[in-house]
N, C-alpha and C positions, 0 to 999 in steps of 0.2 A: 278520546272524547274531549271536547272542548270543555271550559269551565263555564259552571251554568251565567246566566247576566242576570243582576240582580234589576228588578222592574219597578221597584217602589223608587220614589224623587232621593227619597235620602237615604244612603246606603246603612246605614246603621238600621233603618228600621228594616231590612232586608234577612230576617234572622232565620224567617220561617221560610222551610224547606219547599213552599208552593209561592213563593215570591221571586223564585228563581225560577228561569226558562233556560232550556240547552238549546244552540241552533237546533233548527232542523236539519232532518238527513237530506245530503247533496239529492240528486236527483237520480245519478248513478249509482248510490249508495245498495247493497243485494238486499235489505231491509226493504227497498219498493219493487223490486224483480220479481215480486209474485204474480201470477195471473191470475188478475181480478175476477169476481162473478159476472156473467153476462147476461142480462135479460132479454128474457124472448121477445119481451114487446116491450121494449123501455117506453117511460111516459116522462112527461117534464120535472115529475119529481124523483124521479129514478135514485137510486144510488149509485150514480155513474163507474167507471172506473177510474175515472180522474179525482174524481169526488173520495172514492175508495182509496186512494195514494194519498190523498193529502190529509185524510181521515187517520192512515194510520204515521205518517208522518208528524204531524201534532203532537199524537198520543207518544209516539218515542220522545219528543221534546219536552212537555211535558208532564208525562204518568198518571192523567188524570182524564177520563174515559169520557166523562160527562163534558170536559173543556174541548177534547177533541171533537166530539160531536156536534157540542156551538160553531164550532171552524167553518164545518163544511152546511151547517143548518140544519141536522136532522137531528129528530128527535132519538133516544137509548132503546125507548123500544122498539125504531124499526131498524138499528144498525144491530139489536141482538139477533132481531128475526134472520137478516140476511145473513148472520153469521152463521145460523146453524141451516140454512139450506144446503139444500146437497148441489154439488157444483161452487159451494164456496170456501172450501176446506184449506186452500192457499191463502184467502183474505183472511180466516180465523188465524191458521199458523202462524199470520206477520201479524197481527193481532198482537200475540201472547207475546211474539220476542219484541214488540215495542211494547208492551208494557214491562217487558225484563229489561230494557234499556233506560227506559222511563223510574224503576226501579234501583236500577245502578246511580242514577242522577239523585235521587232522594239520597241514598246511602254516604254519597260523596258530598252531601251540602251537609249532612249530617255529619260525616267526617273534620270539615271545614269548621262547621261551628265548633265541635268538640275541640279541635287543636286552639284556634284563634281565640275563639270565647264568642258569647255574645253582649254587645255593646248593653252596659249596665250603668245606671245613674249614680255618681255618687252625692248623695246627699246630708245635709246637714241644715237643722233648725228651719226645716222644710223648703229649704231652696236647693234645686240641683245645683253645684259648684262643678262637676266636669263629668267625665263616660271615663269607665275602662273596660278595658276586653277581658273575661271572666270566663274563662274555660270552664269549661262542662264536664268533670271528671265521670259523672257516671255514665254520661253516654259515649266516654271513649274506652272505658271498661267493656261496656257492652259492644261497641264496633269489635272491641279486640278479640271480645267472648266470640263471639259468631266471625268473625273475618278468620281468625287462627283459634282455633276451639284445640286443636292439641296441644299450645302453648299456653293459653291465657283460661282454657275452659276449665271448668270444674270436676268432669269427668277423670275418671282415674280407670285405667286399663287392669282389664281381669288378670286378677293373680294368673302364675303359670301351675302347674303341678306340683313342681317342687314347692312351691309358695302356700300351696292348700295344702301338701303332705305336710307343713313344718305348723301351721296354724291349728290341722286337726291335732297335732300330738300334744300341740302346747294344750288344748280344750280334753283331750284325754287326761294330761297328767293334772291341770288343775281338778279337773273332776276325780281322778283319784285319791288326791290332797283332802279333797271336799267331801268325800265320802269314807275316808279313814279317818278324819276330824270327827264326823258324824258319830261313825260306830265306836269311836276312844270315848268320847262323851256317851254314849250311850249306857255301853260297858262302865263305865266310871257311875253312873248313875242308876245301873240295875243290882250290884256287888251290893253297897249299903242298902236296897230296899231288901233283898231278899236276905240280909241279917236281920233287918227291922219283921221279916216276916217270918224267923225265926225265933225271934225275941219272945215274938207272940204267942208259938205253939207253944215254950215253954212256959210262957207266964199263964196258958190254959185260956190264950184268946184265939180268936179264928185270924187266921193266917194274916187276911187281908183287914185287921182291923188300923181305922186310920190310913188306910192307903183311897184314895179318890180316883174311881177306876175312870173315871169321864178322864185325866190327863194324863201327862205323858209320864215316861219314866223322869225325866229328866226334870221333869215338874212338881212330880211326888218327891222325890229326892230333894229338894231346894224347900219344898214346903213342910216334908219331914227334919230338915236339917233344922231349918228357924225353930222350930215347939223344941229343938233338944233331944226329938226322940231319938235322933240318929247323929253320926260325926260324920261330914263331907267334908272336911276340910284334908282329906288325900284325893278329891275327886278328881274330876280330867285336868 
């Protein structure tokens, strides 16, 4: 594919991707090898099949449906009409690959800009003093993301087997770490409560005096410890 031509007088102002035009396709090109719709009774305003070639001709050049349809004079809504009749299913197919062509031309001026930059003023005490060309890093991140998505993309491929067997184990044994921490503290703070509720049957109080059945052991234990009434300082 040729490199698009930029259309505006001065090439710097040529940055945006719809200021560029791609030749059109040769005439031999298989992009116009389709067989056109034929009308049973064509009228003067027809959608010819010549009309129909350089309709989708345009549109390969340049990817923009509504400019291609200025080309040949017809309005969008009756070249949608004729695309979905039956008997037109070749003009639809070349249709969509000249907009995939028309497509690849956007991707490439965007590529272009991305590497070269686009022409940026430099200024000072509000007068331009000269242009430099200003690469576009995020949009050649992103050509890179989409054009090689295995190299540059973010995705990251599914663990193998062995890679979930070694990940569960690691998630087993920390939770076992985490659940024998648990019950050490637990234990470490049920031993003093239940001296403290020994203390009590002898001093001739009920078992659970001074213990706050709404918390935890863990939490009776710490709040027995602070009043004195009990020694946690052997706790977990």
């Amino acid at each position: 594919m040729k490199s698009p031509t930029p259309t505006r007088t001065i090439s710097r102002q040529a940055t945006s991707a719809v200021a560029h035009v791609s030749p059109p396709p040769e005439d031999d090109d298989p992009l116009l090898a389709f067989t056109p719709y034929l009308h049973t009774a064509p009228r003067s305003n027809s959608i010819t099949p010549d009309r129909q070639r350089r309709f989708i001709a345009t549109l390969a050049a340049t990817g923009i449906v509504k400019q291609a349809a200025k080309s040949i004079g017809k309005s969008l809504e009756a070249l949608y009409k004729l695309r979905h009749r039956p008997g037109a299913e070749e003009f639809s197919a070349a249709w969509d690959a000249a907009l995939d062509r028309g497509v690849q031309r956007l991707e490439d001026c965007a590529l272009e800009r991305a590497i070269q930059g686009t022409s940026t003023p430099i200024v000072s005490g509000g007068e331009i003093l000269g242009w430099w060309d200003k690469p576009d890093n995020a949009l050649l991140r992103f050509l890179l993301h989409y054009r090689l998505p295995q190299k540059y993309g973010a995705q990251r491929a599914a663990p193998d087997e062995a890679e979930r067997r070694k990940f569960r184990d690691e998630a087993m044994e920390s939770a076992r770490a985490y659940i024998s921490r648990e019950n050490g503290a637990q234990l470490a703070a049920l031993l003093p409560v239940l001296d403290h509720m020994v203390a009590n049957k002898l001093a001739g109080r009920a078992y659970i005096a001074g213990i706050d059945k709404t918390r935890t052991l863990r939490e009776n234990a710490e709040m027995l410890g602070q009043r004195g009434q009990i020694d946690i300082s052997s706790g977990a």
